[in-house]
Residue, then its C-alpha position, 0 to 999 in steps of 0.5 A: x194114421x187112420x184118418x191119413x190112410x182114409x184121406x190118401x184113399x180119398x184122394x186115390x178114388x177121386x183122381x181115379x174118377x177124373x180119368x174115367x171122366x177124361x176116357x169118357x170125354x174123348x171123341x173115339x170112346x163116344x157113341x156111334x149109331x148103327x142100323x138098329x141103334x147105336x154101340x157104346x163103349x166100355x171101361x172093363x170088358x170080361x175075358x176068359x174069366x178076368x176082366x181087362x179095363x182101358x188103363x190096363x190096371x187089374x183094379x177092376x178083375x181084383x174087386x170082381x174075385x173078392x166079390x165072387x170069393x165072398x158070395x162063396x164064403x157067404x154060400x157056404x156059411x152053414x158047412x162052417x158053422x156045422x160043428x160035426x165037420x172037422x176043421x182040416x175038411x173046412x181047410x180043404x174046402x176054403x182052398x178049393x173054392x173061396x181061394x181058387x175064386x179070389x186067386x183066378x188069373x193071378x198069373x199076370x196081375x199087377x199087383x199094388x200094396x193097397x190091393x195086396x192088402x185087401x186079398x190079405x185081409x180077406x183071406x184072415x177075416x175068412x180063415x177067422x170066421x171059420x175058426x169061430x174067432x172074434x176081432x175082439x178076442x183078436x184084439x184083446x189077446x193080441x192075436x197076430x196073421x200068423x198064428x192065426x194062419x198056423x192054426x189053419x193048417x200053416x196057410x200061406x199067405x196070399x203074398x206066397x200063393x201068388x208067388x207059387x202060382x206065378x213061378x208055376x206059369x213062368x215055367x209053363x212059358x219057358x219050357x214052351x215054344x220059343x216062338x210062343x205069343x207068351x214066351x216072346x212078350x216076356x222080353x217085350x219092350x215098349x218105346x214109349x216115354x216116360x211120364x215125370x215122376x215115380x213110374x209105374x213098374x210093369x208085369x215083367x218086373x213083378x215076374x222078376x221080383x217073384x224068384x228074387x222075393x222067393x230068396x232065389x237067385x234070378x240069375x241063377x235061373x237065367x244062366x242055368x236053363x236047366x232049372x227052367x226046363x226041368x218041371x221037377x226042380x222048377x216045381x220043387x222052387x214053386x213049392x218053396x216059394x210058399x214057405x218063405x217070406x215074400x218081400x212088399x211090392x211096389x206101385x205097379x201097372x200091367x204093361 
């Protein structure tokens, strides 16, 4: 099973390198010469704290926070090691700084199952450092994610705080102006054909899947509007949707 997830990884990178390659080739995205040099293109560029790649996937911003969240674990190792600071103050600090790094922009990620379960994996090896427990007591007495978040204070996953935080900035949209840029592209389409095979789901039908996931009903939402617009009850459904269990997303690809 490991040697298959390692050669389907593999085979990822490597398809992944041969469309780098293809962008790299095309006439438009090579060097021009100016006045004092020349100008180069890029595959990601950084905007307002994320980063936007040409293929518009958000594979490139995730190994950013994941990079800046570790070098805040790794800044603060003394604070966890320090035996004189209780555990619920550690809890507090990990959700303000490593959590908040790791879950910048968020809002409009689209998410893949692989990239899921690297932000999982981060936020338990993290919460197992802190609580000073090894992966081989893990494995020897069998210590499964969830008890090892209930002894964290009951953490949500980051599948739920995901879910919350895009719940939060969909009512943001919805109770804004009806001409608002982000309101309007949540009914945005694009006319263009699809390619053959499974296609890519977009960022919209990750906003729809969020209440689904969450065990509400969407309908509910769009034919009471209501819910929407009220911030105490949208915000109550926010709430909720950490504590309940969020079903496995799909391939999916920004729009």
């Amino acid at each position: 099973m490991l040697l298959k997830k390692e050669k389907k990884e593999t085979q990822e990178s490597i398809r992944q390198k041969k469309i780098n390659l293809k962008y790299d080739a095309l006439p438009e995205t090579q060097q021009f010469d100016v006045a004092d040099g020349y100008v180069t293109f890029c595959r990601t560029f950084k905007y307002l704290g994320s980063r936007i790649s040409y293929n518009l996937c958000d594979d490139a911003d995730i190994e950013a926070r994941l990079a800046a969240a570790n070098q805040s674990m790794g800044a603060l190792k003394e604070v966890w090691r320090n035996p004189h600071l209780d555990t619920y103050s550690k809890y507090l600090l990990f959700c303000a700084i490593p959590m908040n790094l790791l879950l910048w922009g968020c809002e409009n990620w689209s998410l893949r199952q692989d990239l899921l379960r690297r932000l999982e994996v981060f936020l338990h090896r993290s919460i197992r450092r802190i609580l000073q427990i090894s992966i081989t007591q893990v494995q020897e007495e069998r210590i499964r994610n969830n008890k090892i978040r209930r002894l964290f204070y009951e953490i949500p996953c980051v599948t739920n705080m995901i879910a919350a935080r895009q719940l939060g900035f969909l009512g943001k949209v919805v109770r804004g102006p009806h001409d608002s840029p982000a309101r309007r592209m949540l009914t945005v389409c694009c006319q263009h054909k699809r390619r053959r095979g499974r296609p890519y789901l977009h960022n919209k039908d990750v906003i729809v899947r969020v209440p689904l996931a969450s065990r509400y009903a969407w309908k509910r939402y769009m034919i009471s509007p209501n819910v929407c617009c009220s911030r105490i009850h949208w915000t109550r459904s926010q709430t909720d949707s950490v504590k309940t269990r969020v079903l496995p997303l799909s391939r999916h690809r920004v729009m």
